[in-house]
One Martini backbone bead per residue (centre of mass of N, CA, C, O) as a GRO file, in nm:
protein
  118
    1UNK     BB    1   6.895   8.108  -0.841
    2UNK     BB    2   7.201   8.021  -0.902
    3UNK     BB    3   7.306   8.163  -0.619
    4UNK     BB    4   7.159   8.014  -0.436
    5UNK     BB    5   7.254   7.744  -0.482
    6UNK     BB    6   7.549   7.810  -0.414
    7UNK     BB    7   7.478   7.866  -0.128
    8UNK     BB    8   7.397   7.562  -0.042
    9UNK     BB    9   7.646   7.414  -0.167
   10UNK     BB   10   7.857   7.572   0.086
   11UNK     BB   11   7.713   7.496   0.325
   12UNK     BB   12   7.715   7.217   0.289
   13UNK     BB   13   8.054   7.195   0.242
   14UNK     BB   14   8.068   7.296   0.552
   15UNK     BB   15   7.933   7.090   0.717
   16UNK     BB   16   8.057   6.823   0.602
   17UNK     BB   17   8.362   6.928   0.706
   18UNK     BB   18   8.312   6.935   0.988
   19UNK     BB   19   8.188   6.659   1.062
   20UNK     BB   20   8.443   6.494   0.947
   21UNK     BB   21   8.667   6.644   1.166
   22UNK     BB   22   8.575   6.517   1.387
   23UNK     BB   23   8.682   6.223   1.328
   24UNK     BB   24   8.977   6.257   1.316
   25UNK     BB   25   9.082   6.313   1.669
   26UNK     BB   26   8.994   5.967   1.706
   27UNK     BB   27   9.135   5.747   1.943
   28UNK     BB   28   9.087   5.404   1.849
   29UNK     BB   29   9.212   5.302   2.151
   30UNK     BB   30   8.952   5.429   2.311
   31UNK     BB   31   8.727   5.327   2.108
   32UNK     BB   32   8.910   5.009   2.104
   33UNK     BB   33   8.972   4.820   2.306
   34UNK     BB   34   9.171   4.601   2.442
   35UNK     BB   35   9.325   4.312   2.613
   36UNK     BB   36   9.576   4.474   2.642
   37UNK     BB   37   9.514   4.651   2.849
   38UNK     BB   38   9.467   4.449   3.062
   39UNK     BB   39   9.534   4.247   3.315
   40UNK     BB   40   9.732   4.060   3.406
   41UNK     BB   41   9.779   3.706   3.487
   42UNK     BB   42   9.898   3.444   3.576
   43UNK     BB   43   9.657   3.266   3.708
   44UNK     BB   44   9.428   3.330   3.457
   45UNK     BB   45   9.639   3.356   3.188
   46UNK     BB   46   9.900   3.199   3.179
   47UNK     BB   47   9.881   2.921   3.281
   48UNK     BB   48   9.645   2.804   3.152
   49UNK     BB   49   9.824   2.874   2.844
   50UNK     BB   50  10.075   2.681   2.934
   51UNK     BB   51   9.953   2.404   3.023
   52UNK     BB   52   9.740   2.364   2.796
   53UNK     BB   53   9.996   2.402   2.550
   54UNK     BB   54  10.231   2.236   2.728
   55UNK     BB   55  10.117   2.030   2.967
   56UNK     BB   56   9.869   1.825   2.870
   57UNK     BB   57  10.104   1.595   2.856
   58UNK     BB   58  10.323   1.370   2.985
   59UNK     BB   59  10.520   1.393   2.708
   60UNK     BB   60  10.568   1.707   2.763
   61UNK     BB   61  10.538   1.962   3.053
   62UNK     BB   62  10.466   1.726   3.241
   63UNK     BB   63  10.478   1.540   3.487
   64UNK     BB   64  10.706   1.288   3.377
   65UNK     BB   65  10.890   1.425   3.236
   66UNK     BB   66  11.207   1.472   3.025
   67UNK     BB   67  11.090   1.774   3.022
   68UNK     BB   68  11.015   2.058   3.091
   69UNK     BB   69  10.833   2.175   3.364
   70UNK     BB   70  10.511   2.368   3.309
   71UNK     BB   71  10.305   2.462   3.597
   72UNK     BB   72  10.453   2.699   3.743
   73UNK     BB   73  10.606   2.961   3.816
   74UNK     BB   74  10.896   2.867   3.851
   75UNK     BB   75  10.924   2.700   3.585
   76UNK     BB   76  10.848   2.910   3.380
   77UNK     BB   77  11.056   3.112   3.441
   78UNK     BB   78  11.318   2.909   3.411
   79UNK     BB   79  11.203   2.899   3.099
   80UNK     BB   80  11.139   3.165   2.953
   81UNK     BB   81  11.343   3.200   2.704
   82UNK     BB   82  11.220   2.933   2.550
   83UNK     BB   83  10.933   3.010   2.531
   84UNK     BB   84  10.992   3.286   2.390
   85UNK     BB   85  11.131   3.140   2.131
   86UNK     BB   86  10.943   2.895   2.084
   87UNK     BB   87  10.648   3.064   2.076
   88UNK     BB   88  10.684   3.363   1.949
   89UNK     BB   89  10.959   3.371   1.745
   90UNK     BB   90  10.919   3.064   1.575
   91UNK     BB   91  10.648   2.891   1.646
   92UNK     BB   92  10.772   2.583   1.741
   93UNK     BB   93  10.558   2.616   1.970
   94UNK     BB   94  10.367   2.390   1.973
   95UNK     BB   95  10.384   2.100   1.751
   96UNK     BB   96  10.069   2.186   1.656
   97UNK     BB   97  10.109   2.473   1.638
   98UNK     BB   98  10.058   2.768   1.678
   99UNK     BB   99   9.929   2.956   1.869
  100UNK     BB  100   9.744   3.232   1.948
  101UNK     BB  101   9.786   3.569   1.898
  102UNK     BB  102   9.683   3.670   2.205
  103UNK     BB  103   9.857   3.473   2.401
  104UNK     BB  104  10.099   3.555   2.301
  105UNK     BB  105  10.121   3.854   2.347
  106UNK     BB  106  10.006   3.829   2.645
  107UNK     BB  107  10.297   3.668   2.707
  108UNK     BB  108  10.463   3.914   2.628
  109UNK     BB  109  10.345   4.156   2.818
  110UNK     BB  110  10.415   3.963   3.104
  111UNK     BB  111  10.720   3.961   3.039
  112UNK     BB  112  10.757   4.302   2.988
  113UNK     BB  113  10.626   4.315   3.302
  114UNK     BB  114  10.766   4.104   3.488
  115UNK     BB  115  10.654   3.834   3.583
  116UNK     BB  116  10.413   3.847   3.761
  117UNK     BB  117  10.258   3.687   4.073
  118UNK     BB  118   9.898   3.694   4.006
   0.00000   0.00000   0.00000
């Protein structure tokens, strides 16, 4: 009865170790996908989250202001520099306190993809 006992115990110990080595090899990424996969475009993703947060009163970066304004996409490529230093890299912009970090992510991506207009 000792032997069976123990004949039971490896095979358990055996399908158990099968078992956990399957999900060893799963890649984490593919399992589950972020919107940092996804496409970004300036006209959906980019322009709203820089107009909504830099743009939104005529005091900050938009029309009327004696700031640069950042409503279109030529104005916010030649400030690229600046909203990436004072948006990403220091969290200084906008001054009610950092962006959200998903769209912050977001614009630092399409920076890094050459800021397509699309």
């Amino acid at each position: 009865m000792n032997m069976k006992r123990t004949g039971y115990v490896l095979i358990l110990s055996a399908l158990s170790g099968i078992s956990l080595q399957q999900c060893y090899f799963d890649n984490r990424d593919d399992l589950y996908p972020t919107q940092a996969d996804s496409v970004l475009t300036f006209a959906d993703d980019i322009q709203p989250f820089i107009t909504g947060s830099c743009a939104s009163t005529p005091s900050c970066h938009a029309n009327g202001s004696t700031l640069p304004v950042l409503e279109t996409y030529d104005q916010i490529t030649a400030n690229i520099a600046a909203i990436e230093r004072r948006a990403i890299k220091t969290k200084t912009m906008p001054p009610s306190g950092p962006a959200n970090q998903q769209e912050l992510d977001d614009l630092q991506k399409w920076i890094d993809n050459s800021m397509p207009n699309n």
